[in-house]
N, C-alpha and C positions, 0 to 999 in steps of 0.2 A: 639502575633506578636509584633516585635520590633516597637516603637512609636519615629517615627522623629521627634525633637523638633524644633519651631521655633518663634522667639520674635514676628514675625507679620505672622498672616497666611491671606490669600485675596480670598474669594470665589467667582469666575466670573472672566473671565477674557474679558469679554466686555471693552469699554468708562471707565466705572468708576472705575472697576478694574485695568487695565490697568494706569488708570491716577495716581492710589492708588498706584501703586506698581513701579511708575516713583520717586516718593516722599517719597514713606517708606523709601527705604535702606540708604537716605542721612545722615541719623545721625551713619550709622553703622548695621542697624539693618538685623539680618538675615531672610530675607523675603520668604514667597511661594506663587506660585500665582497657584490657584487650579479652573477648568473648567472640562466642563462633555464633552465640544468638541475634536476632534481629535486637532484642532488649536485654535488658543485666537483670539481675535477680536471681538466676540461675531456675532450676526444678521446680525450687519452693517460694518464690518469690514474682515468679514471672511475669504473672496478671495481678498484682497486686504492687503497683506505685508506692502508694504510701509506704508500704514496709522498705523498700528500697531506695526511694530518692531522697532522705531525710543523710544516707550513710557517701550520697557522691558529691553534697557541696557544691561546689562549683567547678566541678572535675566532668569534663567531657568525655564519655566515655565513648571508645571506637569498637563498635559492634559489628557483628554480619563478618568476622575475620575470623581464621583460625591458622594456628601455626602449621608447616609442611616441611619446614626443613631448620636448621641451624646451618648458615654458611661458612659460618667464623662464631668464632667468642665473642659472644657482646651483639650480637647482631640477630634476629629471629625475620625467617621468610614468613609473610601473611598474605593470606588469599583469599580474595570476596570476590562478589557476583561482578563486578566493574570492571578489576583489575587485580594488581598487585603490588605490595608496598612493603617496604623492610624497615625496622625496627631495632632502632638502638639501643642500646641501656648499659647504665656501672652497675645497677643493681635490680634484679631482677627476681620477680616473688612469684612464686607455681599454686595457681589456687583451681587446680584442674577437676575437683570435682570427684564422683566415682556413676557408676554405671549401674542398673540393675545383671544380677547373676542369672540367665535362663539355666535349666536344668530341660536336658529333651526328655519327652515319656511320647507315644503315641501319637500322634495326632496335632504335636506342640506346632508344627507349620499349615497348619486350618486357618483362613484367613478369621479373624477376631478372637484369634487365639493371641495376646499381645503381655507384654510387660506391665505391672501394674502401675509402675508410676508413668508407663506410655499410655498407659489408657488416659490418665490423668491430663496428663500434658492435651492430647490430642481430644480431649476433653476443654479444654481450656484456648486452645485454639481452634473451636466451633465443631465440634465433632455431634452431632443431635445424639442424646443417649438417654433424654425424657421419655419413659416406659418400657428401656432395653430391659430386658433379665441380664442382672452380670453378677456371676462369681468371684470372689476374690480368694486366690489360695495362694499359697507361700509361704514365708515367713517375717517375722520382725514388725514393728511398729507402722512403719507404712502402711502395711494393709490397712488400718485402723483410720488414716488418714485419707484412702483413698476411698475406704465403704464410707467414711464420712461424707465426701465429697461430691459421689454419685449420688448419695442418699439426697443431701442437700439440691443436687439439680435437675432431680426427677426419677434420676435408674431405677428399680427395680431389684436391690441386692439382695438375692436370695441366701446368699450363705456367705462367710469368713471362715477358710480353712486354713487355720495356722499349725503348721506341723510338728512345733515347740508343743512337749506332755504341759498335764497340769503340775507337775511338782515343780518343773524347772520357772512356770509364768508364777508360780505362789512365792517362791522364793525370791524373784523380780520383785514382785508385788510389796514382800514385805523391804526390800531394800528401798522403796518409792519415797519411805518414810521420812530418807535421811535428804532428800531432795523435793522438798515440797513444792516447788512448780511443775517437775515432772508427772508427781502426784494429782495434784489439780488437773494439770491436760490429761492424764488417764481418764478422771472422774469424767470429762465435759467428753471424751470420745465415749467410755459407755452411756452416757445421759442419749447423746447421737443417735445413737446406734441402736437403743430399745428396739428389739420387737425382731432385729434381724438374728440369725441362727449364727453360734459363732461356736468352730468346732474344734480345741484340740488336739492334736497327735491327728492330724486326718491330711490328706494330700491326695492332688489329682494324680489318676495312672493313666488312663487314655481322655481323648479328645476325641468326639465323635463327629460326623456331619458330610453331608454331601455336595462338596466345591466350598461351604466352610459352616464353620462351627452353629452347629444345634444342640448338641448333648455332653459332659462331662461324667466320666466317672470319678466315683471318687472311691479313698479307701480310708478306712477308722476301724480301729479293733476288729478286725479279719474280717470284714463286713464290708460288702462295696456295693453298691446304688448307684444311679443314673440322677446327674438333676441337666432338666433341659436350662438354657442360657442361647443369652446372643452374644454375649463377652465373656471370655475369662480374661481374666489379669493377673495373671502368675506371675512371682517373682518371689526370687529364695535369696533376699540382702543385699548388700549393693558389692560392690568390688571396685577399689581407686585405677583413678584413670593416670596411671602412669608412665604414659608411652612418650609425652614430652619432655618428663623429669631423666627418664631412660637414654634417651637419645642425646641430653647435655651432661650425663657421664655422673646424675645421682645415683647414690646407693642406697638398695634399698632393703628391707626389714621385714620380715613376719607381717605386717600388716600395713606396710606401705613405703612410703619414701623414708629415710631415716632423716631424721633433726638433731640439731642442739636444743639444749635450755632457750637459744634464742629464734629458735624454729630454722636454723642454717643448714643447708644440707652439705654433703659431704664435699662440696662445690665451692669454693670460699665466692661471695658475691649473690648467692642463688640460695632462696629461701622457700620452703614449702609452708602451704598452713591448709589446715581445713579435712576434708574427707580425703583428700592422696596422702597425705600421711598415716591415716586409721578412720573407720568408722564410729563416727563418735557425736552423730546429731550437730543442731543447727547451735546450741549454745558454745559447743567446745568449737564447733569450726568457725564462729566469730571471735574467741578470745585469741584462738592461734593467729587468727587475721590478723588484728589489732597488733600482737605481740611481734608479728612479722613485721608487719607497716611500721613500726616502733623503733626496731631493729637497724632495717632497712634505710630508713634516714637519720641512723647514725644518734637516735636516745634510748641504747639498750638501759639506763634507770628506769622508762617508763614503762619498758616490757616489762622491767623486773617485778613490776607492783600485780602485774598480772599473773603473774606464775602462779601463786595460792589459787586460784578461781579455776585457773584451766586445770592443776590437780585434782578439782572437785569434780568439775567435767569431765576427766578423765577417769576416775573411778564408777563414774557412774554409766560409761562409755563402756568399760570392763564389765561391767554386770549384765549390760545390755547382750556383751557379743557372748558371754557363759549362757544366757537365760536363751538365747535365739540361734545356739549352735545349729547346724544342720545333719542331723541324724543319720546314719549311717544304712538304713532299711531304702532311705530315696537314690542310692546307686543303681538300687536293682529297679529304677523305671525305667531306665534307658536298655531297649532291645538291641537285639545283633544288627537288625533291620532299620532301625532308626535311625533319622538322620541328626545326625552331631554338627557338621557344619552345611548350614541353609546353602551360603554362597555357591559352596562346590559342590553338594549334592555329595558329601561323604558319610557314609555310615557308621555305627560306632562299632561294628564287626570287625569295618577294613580300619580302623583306627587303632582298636587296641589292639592290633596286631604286630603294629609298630613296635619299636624298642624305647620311641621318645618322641617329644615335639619337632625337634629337628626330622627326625626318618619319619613321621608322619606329614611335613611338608611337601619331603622330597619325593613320597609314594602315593599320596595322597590329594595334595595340592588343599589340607585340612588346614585350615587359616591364612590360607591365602587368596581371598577373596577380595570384595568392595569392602567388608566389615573389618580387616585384617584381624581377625581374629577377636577380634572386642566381643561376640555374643560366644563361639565355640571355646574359647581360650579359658574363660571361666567355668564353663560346662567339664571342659577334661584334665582338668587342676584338680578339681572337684572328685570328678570320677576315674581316674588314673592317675592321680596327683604329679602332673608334670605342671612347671611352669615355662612360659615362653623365655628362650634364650637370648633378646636379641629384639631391638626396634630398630629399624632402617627407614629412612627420608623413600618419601615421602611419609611424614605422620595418619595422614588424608591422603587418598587418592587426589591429584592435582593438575593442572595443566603442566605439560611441559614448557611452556615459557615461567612459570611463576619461579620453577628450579634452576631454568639456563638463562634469564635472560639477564643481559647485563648492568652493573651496579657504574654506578658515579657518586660524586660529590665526599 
C-alpha cells in the first residue's frame, strides 16, 4: 500500500495531541494528527467543538484510525472501518491518552455495572439516563465530573463514594490554594452537586441483580447497606495507555513513558506528552503537548518558555496522585471466585496462583483476550503487583491483511 509521508505525525488527538498539533505546523512542518475516534477531542472534549476546533487550525485531522503494528522505523500500520493505510513520519509525538482502572469485587460483570468516565462517554453518545438511579464510586476527581454531568442531564445520583479518607481530601483541599483555577472548578463542582450524598473512605464490595444490575453494596466504617441503582460507574483513576509507546522500544517510568526536559522519549525522534507519561489533568497534558509540538519541529526555545508552567502542573499533579492514592483494604474485594479477566472467564483464585504475568498467560489465557489485557492488566498490578512484560503487534486485534498486505511507493 502507498505510505503517506509526514515530518510530524501526532497520535491522540485529545488535550495533548491537540495542543501538539496547534504548535507543530508553525515552523512549516507538514503535520498528522491520527485518533481511533470518529472525532478529536479525546474523553473530555468529545462533544464539545468549541473546546477543540479553535487548537486544529487548519490541520485536517484523520480519525476513525488506530495504530496495529509498526513495520519499520518511521512507518506506523493504521486501521479503519474502509481499509488500511500506512503512515510515514521523521518525527513522531505519542499522545495516547490513559484508560480508566476497573478493580473486580462481586458482581463487577452485571450488565450496567460500567467505568465511570464509560458511562459518560456512552452518555454523550445518546445513551437515555434522564431518571436512571446511578452511583458513582471510585476514586479521584472524575467522579465529581461525571455526577456533575448526569446530574446536569437528568440521572438521578444518589451517592458519590470516593474511597480517598477525609484527612488525605483536607489536605488536597488545602494545597487548592496555591492553584487558584483548580480551586474555583472545586467550588463550581460542589455548588453542582448540592443536595447529592457524597461519602469518604466508602467503596462498593458486591453488585447485586438478576441478568443485571438493581442493587450495590456498599462499605464505610465497618457498616455496609444496600442502595438500589440502574448504573454504577466505578472507576479507581486512570492508568496510561502505553502499549504503542511499548512496541516502538519507549522506556518507561514509575508512572508512565519516560521524557526529557523536551518531552523526548528514550527513542531519539519520538516524543510523548500528556496522560501516557503520568496522570496529571487536562492543563499539564496541554502544556506537555505544546512543549512537544515545539520540540518536534525543531524550536526547543519555545518549549523552553513552557517548562515553569508545566512544573506548576506538575506539582499540582503530585498532590493530586498523594491525596487519591488507592488504599490498600480494596485488595480484599476481589474473591477466589471472581472474575479478573471478563474476556477469558479467569478467576483471581486461578490467577494468583501463578508465579507472574507471563505464567498466568500461559496457564490461564489471563489477558489474552479482545481487551489484551487493558481492563485485567490494571486490576492485577494493582492486586498482585505484576506489570505486563511485553506488547506484541497486533496493538488492536486487526485484520490479517491490514498486517500482511503489501506496501509500495
Amino acid at each position: 500500500m502507498p505510505v503517506s509521508t509526514y515530518d510530524i505525525a501526532i497520535v491522540g488527538a485529545g488535550p495533548a495531541g491537540l495542543a501538539a498539533a496547534r504548535r507543530a505546523p508553525e515552523s512549516g512542518a507538514r503535520v498528522a494528527l491520527l485518533d481511533d475516534n470518529p472525532k478529536p477531542g479525546g474523553q473530555i472534549w468529545r462533544s464539545d467543538p468549541a473546546q477543540w476546533r479553535p487548537l486544529l487550525g487548519n490541520l485536517d485531522p484523520i480519525c476513525g484510525v488506530r495504530v496495529v503494528a509498526v513495520p519499520e522505523p518511521g512507518i506506523l500500520t493504521l486501521e479503519k472501518f474502509d481499509g488500511d493505510i500506512e503512515i510515514g513520519y521523521r518525527k513522531l509525538i505519542l499522545a495516547t491518552g490513559a484508560r480508566e482502572r476497573f478493580l473486580p469485587f462481586p458482581g463487577w460483570t452485571l450488565p450496567n455495572v460500567m467505568g465511570a468516565g464509560g458511562l459518560q462517554a456512552l452518555a454523550k453518545s445518546g445513551l437515555p439516563i434522564e431518571g436512571k438511579k446511578v452511583i458513582i464510586a471510585g476514586s479521584g476527581p472524575l467522579l465529581l465530573a461525571v455526577a456533575k454531568y448526569m446530574r446536569a442531564h437528568g440521572a438521578k445520583v444518589r451517592l458519590v463514594a470516593e474511597q480517598a479518607g477525609d484527612a488525605a481530601l483536607f489536605r488536597f483541599a488545602l494545597g487548592l490554594v496555591r492553584h487558584p483555577g483548580k480551586l474555583l472548578q472545586t467550588l463550581q463542582f460542589g455548588a453542582a452537586l448540592l443536595g447529592i450524598r457524597h461519602r469518604t473512605s466508602c467503596w462498593p464490595i458486591a453488585a447485586d441483580g438478576s441478568g443485571q444490575l438493581e442493587s450495590v453494596t456498599l462499605y464505610r466504617a465497618g457498616k455496609t447497606w444496600k442502595e438500589p441503582c440502574d448504573y454504577l460507574a466505578c472507576g479507581f483513576g486512570l492508568i496510561p495507555n502505553v502499549e504503542v509507546p511499548v512496541l516502538l522500544g519507549c522506556r518507561l517510568g514509575e508512572t508512565g513513558v519516560e521524557v526529557d526536559d523536551y518531552q523526548q522519549t528514550s527513542v531519539p525522534g519520538v516524543y510523548a506528552a500528556g496522560e501516557v507519561t503520568s496522570i496529571g489533568g487536562l492543563d499539564l497534558s496541554l502544556v506537555e503537548g505544546e512543549i512537544a509540538g515545539y520540540a518536534a519541529a525543531g524550536k526547543p526555545e519555545m518549549a523552553a518558555r513552557l517548562f515553569a508552567a508545566r512544573a506548576r502542573h506538575r506539582q499540582f499533579a503530585y498532590s493530586l496522585e498523594k491525596a487519591f492514592a488507592l488504599r490498600e483494604e480494596l485488595k480484599n474485594l476481589t474473591q477466589d471466585d471472581t472474575l479478573v479477566c471478563r474476556c477469558e472467564d479467569v478467576s483471581f483464585g486461578r490467577v494468583r496462583q501463578c508465579s507472574g504475568w507471563r505464567d498466568a498467560k500461559l496457564h490461564t489465557r489471563c489477558g489474552m483476550g479482545p481487551c489484551q489485557g487493558r481492563v485485567c492488566g490494571g486490576a492485577v498490578e494493582f492486586l498482585l503487583g505484576w506489570k505486563s512484560e511485553s506488547v506484541r503487534p497486533p496493538v488492536f486485534p486487526a485484520r490479517i491483511g491490514s498486517l500482511s498486505g503489501p506496501r509500495s511507493g
